[in-house]
C-alpha positions as CSV (number, residue, x, y, z in Angstrom):
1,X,0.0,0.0,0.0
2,X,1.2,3.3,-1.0
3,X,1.0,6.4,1.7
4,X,-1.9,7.5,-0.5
5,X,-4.0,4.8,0.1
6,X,-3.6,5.5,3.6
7,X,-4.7,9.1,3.7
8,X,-8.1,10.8,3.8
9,X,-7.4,13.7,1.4
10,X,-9.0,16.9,3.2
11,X,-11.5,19.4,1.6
12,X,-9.8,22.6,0.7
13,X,-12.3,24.7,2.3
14,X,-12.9,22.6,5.5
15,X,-9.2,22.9,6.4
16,X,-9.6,19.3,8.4
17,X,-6.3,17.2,8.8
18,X,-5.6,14.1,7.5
19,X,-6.6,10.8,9.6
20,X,-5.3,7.1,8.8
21,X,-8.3,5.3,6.6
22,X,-9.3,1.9,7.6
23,X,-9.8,-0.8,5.0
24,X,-13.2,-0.7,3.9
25,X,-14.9,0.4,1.2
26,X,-13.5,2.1,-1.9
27,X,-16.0,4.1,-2.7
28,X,-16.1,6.0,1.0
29,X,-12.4,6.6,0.9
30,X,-12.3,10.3,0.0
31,X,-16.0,11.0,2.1
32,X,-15.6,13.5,5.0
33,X,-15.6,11.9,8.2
34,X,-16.8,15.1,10.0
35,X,-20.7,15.5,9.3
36,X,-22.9,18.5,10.6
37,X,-26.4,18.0,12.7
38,X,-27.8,18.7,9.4
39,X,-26.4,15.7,7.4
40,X,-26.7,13.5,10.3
41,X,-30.7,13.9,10.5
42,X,-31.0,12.9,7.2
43,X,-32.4,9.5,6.3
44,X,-29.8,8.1,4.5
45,X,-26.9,9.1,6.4
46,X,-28.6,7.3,9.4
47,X,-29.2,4.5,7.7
48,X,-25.6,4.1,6.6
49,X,-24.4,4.6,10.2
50,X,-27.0,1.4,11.3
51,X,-25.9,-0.5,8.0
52,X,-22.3,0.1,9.4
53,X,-23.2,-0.8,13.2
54,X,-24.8,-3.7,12.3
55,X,-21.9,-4.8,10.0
56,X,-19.3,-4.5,13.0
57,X,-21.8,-5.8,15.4
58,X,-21.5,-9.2,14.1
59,X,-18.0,-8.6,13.2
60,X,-17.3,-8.3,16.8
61,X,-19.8,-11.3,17.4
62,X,-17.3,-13.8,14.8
63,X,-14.4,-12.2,16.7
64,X,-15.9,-13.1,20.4
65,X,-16.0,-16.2,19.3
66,X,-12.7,-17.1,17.3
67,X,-11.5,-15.8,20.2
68,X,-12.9,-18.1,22.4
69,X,-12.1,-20.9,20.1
70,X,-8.2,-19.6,20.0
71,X,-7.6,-20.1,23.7
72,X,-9.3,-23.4,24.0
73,X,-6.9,-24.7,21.3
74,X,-4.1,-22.9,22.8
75,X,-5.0,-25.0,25.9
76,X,-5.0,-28.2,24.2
77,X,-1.7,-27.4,22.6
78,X,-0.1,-26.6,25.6
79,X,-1.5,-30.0,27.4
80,X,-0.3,-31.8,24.1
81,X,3.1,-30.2,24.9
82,X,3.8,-31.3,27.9
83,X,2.5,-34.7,27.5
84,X,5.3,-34.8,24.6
85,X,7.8,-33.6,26.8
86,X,7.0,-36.7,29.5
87,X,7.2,-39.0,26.8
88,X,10.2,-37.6,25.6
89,X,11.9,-38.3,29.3
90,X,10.4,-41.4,29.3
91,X,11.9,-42.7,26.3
92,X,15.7,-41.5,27.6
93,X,15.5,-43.5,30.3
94,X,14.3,-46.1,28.9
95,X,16.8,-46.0,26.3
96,X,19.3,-45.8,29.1
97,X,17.9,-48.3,30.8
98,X,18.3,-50.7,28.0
99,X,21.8,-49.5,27.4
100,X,23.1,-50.1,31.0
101,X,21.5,-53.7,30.6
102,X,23.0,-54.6,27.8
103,X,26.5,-53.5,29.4
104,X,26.0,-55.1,32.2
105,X,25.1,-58.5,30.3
106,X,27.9,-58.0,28.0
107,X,30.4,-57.6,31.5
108,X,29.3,-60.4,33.6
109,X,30.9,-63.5,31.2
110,X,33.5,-61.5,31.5
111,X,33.6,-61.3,35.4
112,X,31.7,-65.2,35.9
113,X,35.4,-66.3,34.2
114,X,37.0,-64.8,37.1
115,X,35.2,-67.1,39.7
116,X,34.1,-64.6,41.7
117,X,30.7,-64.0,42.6
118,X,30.0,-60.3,41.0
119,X,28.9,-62.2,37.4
120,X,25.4,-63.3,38.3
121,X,25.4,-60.0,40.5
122,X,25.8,-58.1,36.8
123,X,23.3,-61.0,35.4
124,X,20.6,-60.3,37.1
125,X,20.9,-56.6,37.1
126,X,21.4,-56.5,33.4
127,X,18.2,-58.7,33.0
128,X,16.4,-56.5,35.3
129,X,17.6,-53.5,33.3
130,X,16.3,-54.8,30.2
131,X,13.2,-55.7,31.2
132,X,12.4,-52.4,32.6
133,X,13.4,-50.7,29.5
134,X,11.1,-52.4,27.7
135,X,8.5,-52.4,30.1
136,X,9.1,-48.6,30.2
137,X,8.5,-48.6,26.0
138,X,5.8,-50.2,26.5
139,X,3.7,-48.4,28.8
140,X,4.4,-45.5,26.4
141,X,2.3,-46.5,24.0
């Protein structure tokens, strides 16, 4: 938009100052916005000034009411969010979980060989490991 199209062009011989137009109709662009007790008692005038009320009454109406409807989906989004967020958590550990397992599996041969008793220690707690980590996956879905 050009500054033009932004501009009310004054009268010459009203001497009013220019005021920022809004986007409406074309055809009202270059009207007066000033009117006199005279023009406003006429018929028409009025019934432009209703036509216009009534427009940005249910303007205002749709507006309420997107409204409204914005912050309820706002809500849900931010719910949505943080649900993500826990299952996001969830799935480290669980990932972690699984990794620890399998190192601790992959360690205890290693340790049994040794004849002492810290390889079924590292057994068990691999298997446990494991299992929770895909216990854990599970209960995510």
């Amino acid at each position: 938009m050009s500054e033009e199209d932004l501009l009310v062009e004054p009268d010459n011989d009203s001497g009013a100052v220019s005021t920022p137009a809004t986007k409406g109709r074309q055809s009202f662009r270059q009207v007066r916005r000033e009117l006199t007790e005279e023009e406003l008692a006429s018929p028409a005038a009025q019934r432009l000034i209703l036509d216009e009320l009534d427009r940005l009454e249910e303007e205002n109406v749709s507006l309420k009411r997107l409204r409204t409807e914005f912050h309820t989906v706002d809500k849900k989004a931010s719910v949505l969010n943080e649900k993500l967020k826990r299952h996001n958590a969830l799935d480290i550990l669980s990932s972690a979980a699984l990794a620890a397992g399998s190192l601790s599996l992959g360690y205890a041969p290693k340790v049994w060989a040794a004849d002492t008793a810290t390889g079924p220690i590292f057994l068990v707690i691999g298997i446990v490991l494991i299992a929770s980590g895909i216990w854990a996956k599970a209960v995510r879905t």
